[in-house]
MARVO-621785 format. One record per residue (C-alpha): x, y, z. Coordinates in nm, 3 decimals, decimal comma. Layout:
// residues N
PT        X        Y        Z
PT        X        Y        Z
...
This chain:
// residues 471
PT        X        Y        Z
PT   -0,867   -3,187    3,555
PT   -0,522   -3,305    3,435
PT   -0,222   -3,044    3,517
PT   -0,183   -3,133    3,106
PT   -0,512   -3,029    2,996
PT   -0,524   -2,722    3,259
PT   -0,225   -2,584    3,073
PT   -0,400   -2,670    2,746
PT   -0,729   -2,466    2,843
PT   -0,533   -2,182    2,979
PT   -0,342   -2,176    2,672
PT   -0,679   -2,152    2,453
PT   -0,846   -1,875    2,725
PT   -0,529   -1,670    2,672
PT   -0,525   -1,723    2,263
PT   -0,947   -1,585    2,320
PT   -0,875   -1,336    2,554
PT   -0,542   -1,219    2,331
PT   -0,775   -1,204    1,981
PT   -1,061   -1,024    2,147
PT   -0,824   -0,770    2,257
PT   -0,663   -0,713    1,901
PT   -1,039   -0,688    1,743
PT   -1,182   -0,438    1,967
PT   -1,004   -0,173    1,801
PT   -1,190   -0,247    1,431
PT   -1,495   -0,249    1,649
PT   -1,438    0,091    1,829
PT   -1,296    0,253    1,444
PT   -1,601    0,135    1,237
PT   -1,834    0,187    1,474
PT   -1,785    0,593    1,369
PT   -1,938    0,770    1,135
PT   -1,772    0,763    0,789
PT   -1,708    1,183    0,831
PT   -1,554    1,116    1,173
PT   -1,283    0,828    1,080
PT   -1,203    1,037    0,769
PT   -1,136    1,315    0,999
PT   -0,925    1,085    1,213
PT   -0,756    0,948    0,966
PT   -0,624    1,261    0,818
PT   -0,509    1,362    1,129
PT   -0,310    1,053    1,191
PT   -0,499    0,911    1,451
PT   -0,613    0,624    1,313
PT   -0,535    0,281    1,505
PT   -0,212    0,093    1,410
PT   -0,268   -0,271    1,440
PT   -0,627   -0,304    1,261
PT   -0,795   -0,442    0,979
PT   -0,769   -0,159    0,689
PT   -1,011   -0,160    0,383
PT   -0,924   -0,230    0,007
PT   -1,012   -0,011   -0,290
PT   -1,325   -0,236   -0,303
PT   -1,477   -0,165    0,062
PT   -1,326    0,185    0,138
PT   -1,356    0,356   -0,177
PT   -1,084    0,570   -0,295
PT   -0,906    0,625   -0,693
PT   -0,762    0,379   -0,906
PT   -0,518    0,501   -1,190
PT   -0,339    0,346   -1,449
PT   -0,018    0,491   -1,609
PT    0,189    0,423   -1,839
PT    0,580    0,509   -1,915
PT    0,662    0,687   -2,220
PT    0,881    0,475   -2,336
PT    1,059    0,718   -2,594
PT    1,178    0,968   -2,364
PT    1,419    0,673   -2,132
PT    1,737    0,704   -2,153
PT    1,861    0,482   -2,456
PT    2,107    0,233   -2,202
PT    1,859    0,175   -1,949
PT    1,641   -0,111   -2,033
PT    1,290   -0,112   -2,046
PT    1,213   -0,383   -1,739
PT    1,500   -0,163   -1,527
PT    1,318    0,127   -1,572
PT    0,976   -0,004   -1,486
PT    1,107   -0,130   -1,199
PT    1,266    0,163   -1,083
PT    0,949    0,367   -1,204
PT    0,745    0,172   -0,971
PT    1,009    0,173   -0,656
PT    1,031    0,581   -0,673
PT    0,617    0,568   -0,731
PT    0,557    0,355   -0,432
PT    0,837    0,573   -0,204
PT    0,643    0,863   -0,293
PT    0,322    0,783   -0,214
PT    0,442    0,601    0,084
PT    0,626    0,924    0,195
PT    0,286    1,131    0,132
PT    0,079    0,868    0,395
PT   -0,151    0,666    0,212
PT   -0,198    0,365    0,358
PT   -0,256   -0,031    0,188
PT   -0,195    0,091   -0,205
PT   -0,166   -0,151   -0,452
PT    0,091   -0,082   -0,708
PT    0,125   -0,341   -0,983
PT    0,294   -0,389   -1,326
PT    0,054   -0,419   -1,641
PT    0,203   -0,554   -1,959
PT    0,528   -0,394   -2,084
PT    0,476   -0,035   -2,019
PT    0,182    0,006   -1,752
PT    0,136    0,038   -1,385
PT   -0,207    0,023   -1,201
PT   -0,206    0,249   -0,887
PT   -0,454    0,175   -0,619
PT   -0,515    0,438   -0,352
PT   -0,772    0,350   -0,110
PT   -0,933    0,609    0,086
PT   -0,805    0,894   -0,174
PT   -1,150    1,054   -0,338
PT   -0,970    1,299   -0,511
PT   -0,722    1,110   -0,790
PT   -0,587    1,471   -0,941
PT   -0,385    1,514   -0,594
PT   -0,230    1,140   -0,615
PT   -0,228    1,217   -0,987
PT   -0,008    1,511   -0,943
PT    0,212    1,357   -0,720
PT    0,282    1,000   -0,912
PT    0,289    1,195   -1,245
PT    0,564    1,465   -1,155
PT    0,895    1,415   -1,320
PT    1,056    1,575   -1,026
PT    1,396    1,649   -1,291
PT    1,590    1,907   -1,051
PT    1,862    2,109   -1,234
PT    2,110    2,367   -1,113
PT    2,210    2,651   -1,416
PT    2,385    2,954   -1,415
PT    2,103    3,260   -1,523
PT    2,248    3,500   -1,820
PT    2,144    3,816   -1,669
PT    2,271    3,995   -2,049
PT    1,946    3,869   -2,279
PT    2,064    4,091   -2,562
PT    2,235    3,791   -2,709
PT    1,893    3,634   -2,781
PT    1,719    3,932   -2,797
PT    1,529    3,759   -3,119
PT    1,436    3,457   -2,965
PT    1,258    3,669   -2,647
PT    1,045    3,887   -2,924
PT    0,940    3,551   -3,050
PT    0,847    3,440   -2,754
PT    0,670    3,707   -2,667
PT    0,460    3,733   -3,019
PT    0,343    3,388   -2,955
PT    0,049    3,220   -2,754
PT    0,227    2,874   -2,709
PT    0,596    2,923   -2,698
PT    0,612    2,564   -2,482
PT    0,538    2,213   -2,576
PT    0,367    1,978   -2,274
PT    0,735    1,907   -2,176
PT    0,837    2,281   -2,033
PT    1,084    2,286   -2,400
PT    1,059    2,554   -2,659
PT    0,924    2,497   -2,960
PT    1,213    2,443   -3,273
PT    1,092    2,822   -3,448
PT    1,162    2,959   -3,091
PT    1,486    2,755   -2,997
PT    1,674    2,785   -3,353
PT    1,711    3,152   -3,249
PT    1,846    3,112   -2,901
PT    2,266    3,097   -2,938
PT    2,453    2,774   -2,865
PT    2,542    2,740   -2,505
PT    2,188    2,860   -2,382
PT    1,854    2,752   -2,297
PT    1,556    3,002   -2,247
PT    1,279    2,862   -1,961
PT    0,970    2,979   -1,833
PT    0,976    3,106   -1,463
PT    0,744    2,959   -1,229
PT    0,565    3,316   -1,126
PT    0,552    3,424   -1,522
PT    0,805    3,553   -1,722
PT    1,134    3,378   -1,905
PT    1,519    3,329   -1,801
PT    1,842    3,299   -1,988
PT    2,041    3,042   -1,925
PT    2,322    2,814   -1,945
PT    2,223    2,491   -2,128
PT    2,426    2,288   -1,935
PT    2,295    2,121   -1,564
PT    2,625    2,043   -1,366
PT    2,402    1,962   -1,071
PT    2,079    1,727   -1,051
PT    1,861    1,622   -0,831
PT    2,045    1,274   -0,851
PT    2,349    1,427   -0,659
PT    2,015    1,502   -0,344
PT    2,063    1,315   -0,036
PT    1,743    1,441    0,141
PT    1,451    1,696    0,124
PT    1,253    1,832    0,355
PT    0,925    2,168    0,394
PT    1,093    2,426    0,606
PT    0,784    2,603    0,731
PT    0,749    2,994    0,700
PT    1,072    3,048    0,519
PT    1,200    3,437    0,510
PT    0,919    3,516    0,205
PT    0,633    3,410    0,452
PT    0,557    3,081    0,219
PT    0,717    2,751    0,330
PT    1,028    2,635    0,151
PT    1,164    2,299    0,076
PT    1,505    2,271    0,203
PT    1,745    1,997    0,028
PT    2,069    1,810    0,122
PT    2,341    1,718   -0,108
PT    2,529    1,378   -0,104
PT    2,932    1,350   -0,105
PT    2,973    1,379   -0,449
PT    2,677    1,650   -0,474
PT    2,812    1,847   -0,232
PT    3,149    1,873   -0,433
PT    3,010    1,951   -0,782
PT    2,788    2,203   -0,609
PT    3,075    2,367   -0,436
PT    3,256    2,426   -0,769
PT    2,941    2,555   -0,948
PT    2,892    2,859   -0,695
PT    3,244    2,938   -0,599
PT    3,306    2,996   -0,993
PT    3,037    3,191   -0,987
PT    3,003    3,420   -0,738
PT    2,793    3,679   -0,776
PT    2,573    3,551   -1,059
PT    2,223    3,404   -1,074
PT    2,187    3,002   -1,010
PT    1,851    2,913   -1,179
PT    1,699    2,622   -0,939
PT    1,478    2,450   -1,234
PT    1,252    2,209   -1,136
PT    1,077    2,018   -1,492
PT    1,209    2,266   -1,706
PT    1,052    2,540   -1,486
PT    1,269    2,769   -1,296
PT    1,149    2,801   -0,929
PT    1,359    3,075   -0,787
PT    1,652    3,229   -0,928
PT    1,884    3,368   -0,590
PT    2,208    3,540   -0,628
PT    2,543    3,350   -0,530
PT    2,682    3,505   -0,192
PT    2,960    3,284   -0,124
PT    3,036    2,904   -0,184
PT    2,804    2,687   -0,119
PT    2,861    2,269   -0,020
PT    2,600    2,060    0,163
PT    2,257    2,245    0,131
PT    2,039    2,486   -0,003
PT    1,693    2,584   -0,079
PT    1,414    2,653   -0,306
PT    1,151    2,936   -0,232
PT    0,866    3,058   -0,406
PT    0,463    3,101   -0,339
PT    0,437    2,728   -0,225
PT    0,091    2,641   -0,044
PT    0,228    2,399    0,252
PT    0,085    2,121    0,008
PT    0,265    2,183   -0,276
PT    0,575    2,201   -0,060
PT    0,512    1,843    0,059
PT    0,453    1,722   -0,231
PT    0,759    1,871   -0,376
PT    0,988    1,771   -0,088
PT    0,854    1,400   -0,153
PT    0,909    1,352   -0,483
PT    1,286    1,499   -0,467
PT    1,368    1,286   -0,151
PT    1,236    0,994   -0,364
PT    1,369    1,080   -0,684
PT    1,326    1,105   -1,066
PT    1,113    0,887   -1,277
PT    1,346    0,754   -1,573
PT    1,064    0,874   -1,808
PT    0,706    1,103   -1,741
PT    0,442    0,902   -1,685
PT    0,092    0,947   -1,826
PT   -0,279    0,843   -1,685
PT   -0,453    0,662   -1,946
PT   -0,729    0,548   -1,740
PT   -0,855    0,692   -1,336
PT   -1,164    0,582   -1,160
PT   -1,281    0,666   -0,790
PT   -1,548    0,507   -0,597
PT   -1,715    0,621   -0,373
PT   -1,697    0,558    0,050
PT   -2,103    0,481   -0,016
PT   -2,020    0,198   -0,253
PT   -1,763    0,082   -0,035
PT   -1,991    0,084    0,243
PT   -2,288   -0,165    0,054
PT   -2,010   -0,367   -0,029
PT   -1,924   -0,404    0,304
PT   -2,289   -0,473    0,402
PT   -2,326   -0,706    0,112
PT   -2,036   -0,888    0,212
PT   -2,100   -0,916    0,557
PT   -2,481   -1,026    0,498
PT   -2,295   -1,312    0,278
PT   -2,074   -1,393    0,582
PT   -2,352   -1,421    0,785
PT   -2,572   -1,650    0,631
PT   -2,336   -1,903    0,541
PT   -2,189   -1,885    0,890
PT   -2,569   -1,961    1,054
PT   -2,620   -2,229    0,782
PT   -2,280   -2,405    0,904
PT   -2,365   -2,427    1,267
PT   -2,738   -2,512    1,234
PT   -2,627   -2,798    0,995
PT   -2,345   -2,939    1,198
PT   -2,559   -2,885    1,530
PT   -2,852   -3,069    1,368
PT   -2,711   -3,287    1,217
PT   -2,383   -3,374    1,449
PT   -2,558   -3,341    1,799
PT   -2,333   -3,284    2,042
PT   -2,034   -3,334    1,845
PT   -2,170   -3,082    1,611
PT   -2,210   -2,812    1,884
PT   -1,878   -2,866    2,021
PT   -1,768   -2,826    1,576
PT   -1,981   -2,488    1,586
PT   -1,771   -2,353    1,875
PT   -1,421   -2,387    1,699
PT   -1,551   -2,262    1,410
PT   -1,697   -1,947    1,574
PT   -1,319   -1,963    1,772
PT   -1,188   -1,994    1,434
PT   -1,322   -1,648    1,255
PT   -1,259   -1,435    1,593
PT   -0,866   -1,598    1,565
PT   -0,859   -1,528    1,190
PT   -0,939   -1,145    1,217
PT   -0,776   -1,094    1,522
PT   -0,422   -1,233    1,352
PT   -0,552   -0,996    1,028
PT   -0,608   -0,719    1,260
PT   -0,233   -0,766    1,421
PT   -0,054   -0,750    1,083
PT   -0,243   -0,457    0,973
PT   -0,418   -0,687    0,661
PT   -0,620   -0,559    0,384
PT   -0,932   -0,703    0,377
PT   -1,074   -0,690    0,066
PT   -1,422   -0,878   -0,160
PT   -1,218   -1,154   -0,241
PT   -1,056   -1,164    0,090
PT   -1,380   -1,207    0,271
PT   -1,472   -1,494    0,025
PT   -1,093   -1,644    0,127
PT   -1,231   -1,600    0,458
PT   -1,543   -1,848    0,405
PT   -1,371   -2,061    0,232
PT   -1,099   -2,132    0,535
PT   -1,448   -2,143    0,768
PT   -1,562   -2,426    0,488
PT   -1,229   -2,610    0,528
PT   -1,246   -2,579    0,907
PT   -1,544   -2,784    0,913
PT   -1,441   -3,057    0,696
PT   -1,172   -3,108    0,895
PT   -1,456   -3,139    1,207
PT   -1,660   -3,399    0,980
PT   -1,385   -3,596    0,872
PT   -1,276   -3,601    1,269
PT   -1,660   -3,671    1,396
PT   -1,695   -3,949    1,097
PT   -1,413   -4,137    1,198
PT   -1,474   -4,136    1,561
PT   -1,849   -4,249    1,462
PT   -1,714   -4,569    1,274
PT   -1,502   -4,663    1,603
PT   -1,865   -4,597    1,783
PT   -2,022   -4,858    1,547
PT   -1,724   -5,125    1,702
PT   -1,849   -5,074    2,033
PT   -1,547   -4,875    2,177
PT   -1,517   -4,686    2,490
PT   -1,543   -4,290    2,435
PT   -1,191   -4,227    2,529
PT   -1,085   -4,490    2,287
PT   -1,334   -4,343    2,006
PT   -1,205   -3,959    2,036
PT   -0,870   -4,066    2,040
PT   -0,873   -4,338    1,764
PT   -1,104   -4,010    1,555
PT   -0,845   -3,767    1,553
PT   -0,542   -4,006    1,494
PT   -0,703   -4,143    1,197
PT   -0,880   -3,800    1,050
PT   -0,519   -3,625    1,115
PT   -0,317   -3,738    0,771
PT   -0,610   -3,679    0,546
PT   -0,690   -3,338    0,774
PT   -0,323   -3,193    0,706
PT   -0,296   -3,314    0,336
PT   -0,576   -3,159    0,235
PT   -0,476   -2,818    0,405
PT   -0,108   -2,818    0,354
PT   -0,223   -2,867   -0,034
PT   -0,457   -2,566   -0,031
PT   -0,216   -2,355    0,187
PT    0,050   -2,438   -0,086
PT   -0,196   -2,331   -0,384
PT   -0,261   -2,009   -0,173
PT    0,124   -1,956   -0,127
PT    0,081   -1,971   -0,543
PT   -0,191   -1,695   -0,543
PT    0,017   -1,468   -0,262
PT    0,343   -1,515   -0,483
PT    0,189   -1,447   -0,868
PT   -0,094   -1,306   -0,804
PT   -0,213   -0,911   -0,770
PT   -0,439   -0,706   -0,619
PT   -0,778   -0,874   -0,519
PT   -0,619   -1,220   -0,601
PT   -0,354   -1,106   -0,320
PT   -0,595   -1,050   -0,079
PT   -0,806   -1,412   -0,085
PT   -0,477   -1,570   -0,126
PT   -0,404   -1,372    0,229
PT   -0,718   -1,452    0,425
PT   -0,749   -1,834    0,296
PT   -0,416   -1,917    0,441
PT   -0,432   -1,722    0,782
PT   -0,775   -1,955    0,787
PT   -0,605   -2,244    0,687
PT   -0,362   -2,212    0,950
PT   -0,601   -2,118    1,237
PT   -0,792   -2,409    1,111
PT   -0,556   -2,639    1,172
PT   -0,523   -2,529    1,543
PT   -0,893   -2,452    1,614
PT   -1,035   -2,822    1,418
PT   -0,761   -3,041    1,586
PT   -0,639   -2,903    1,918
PT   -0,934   -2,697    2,060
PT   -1,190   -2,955    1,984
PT   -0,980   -3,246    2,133
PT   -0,910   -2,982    2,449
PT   -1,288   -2,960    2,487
PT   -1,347   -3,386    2,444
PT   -1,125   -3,405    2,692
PT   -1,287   -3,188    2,905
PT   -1,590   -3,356    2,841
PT   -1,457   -3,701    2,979
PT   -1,297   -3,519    3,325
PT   -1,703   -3,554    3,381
PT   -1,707   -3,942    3,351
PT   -1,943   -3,917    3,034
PT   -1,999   -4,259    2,911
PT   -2,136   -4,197    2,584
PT   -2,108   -3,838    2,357
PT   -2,382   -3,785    2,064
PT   -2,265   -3,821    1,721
């Protein structure tokens, strides 16, 4: 054996050994019980660089929501605040763990959520949905002023619309300069109608476990300009109540000690969850408008499952049909076809596996398809070298004349179905995304498993003085 092709097999051993490596871990993970990798994965310890699961295999909740469009703010326009709707949507359920989800725009005013692996949509629900509008006021501890508007509050079953805002027979009696809000533990607060600090002037949030009332608290950071506003709001009023409203809802309502810059907190009879959740969607931010679910489904880890099973079946047969029809009909040439191929799939999932890829239905079909491709590239390869047979060529001659003559129709037709899958990656969403994925890592690996392994094994072939190969 040639120095050249020495280098060439240890090159394709390593690439085998390499891929094998990288799959294990998908083999070791699904290999568990469904209960057991949901336990795993909760607890973080789920592998890194493996193949994860669409909506479509793994079950989970879909959702789709959609911006009410009267409540933006009048300057921002409407594709802005989509935009930004979806940024602080993904950063939020990014910051909460959930793993592969497909966020997408639909039509003017709608965006589909995809959560794989999340069974219960009213905890995603809560957290996408939440406003998250943070508000610093100044509590009017004298409520004679609006005595009127409390005794109509309290003479009524409904005092609040969906929003957290009075209704107009309640607020007309509430004096100009004030706001009356439900308290988060029951109960209603005076105050100030005016916010001088937001949650836009935040710089970070974080749960501070255990916090002095035995609940966790979510401890927040201002910015520069924050921490200046905030300064001036509690040194003018020292001594007085600062309401910290979250949604129209006042949280906790401490009394001013001293001046206060950079941080603070807000307390109340937070379950560690809630805290999260809160901490998340203030580190994130604001939507520009609530969002509403007009649609949610979930399916189930069983579906996912016999889609799996279905999919894999599928895989299966048309991989056996494939290598008995090249090895039948091919010979030897065929067999040596079958073997990149079969090198071809364990490369494919191995580079999947590697960048963490979602496989989904479609991506699995992507996936046959590139195994289809592979082996027209073999046929085109074993064709031509069977025409230069038929002129009475030496084998050397044959598989080198073969693979210089297959190559330019080989990489058009691959380079122009990589380029239509570059198409589907760019445009397309969701399940389109993921055969768009799968079809081009096949493509590629195609390329390199059709063309350079098979010639590596020819040439291997003819180290044993073989005279003649069957085609």
């Amino acid at each position: 054996m040639s120095n050249k092709l020495a280098v060439k097999w240890g090159l394709i051993i390593a690439i085998l050994l390499g891929s094998l490596y990288l799959i294990y871990p998908n083999y070791k993970w699904y290999s568990k019980p469904l209960t057991e990798r949901e336990t795993l994965d909760a607890l973080g310890e789920r592998p890194k660089r493996m193949l994860n699961l669409g909506l479509d295999l793994r079950g989970g909740s879909s959702l789709l929501l959609e911006l009410e469009v009267s409540k933006l703010n009048a300057k921002e326009p409407l594709n802005e605040a989509m935009a930004r709707a979806i940024e602080i949507i993904r950063n939020r359920i990014d910051q909460y763990g959930v793993a592969e989800t497909s966020i997408t725009k639909q039509g003017d005013k709608w965006i589909m959520v995809q959560l794989p692996g999340v069974s219960n949509p009213q905890r995603a629900e809560e957290l996408i949905g939440k406003t998250a509008m943070l508000e610093f006021r100044i509590v009017k501890n004298d409520t004679s002023i609006a005595q009127q508007a409390f005794e109509k509050l309290e003479s009524m079953d409904k005092p609040f619309d969906e929003n957290g805002n009075l209704v107009p027979e309640v607020a007309q009696l509430v004096p100009a300069g004030y706001q009356i809000m439900r308290n988060k533990d029951g109960g209603y607060t005076l105050l100030t109608d005016t916010a001088p600090v937001t949650g836009a002037d935040l710089e970070n949030a974080r749960v501070v476990m255990m916090g002095e009332n035995g609940y966790p608290e979510v401890s927040f950071e201002f910015n520069a300009e924050g921490s200046k506003k905030f300064g001036q709001l509690t040194g003018a009023n020292i001594g007085k109540n600062l309401a910290i409203v979250l949604d129209n809802t006042v949280q906790s309502a401490p009394t001013i000690q001293a001046r206060i810059t950079k941080q603070g907190r807000i307390s109340g009879t937070f379950s560690a969850e809630e805290a999260r959740a809160l901490a998340i969607v203030l580190k994130a931010g604001a939507l520009p408008a609530p969002v509403k679910v007009i649609e949610k489904k979930t399916i189930g880890p069983t579906l996912g499952e016999d889609s799996i099973k279905s999919g894999l079946s599928a895989s299966f047969y048309a991989f056996v049909i494939i290598l008995a029809f090249m090895l039948v009909y091919y010979k030897a040439a065929g067999f040596i076809a079958d073997i990149a191929l079969a090198l071809n799939f364990v490369l494919t999932v191995a580079i999947m596996s590697y960048f963490s890829a979602t496989l989904t239905l479609p991506g699995i079909a992507g996936m046959i398809l590139s195994l289809a491709m592979a082996i027209d590239a073999n046929v085109l390869i074993i064709e031509r070298m069977r025409e230069e047979k038929l002129l009475g060529k030496p084998v050397y001659e044959i598989i080198n004349l073969g693979y210089d003559k297959a190559w330019s129709a080989i990489f058009d037709s691959n380079i122009t179905t990589i380029i239509v899958g570059a198409c589907l990656l760019q445009f397309g969403t969701g399940p389109v995304k993921g055969f768009a994925v799968t079809l081009i890592i096949g493509l590629l690996v195609s390329l390199f498993t059709a063309v350079f392994v098979t010639r590596a094994i020819y040439e291997l072939v003819l180290t044993s003085n073989t005279k003649e190969i069957s085609l």
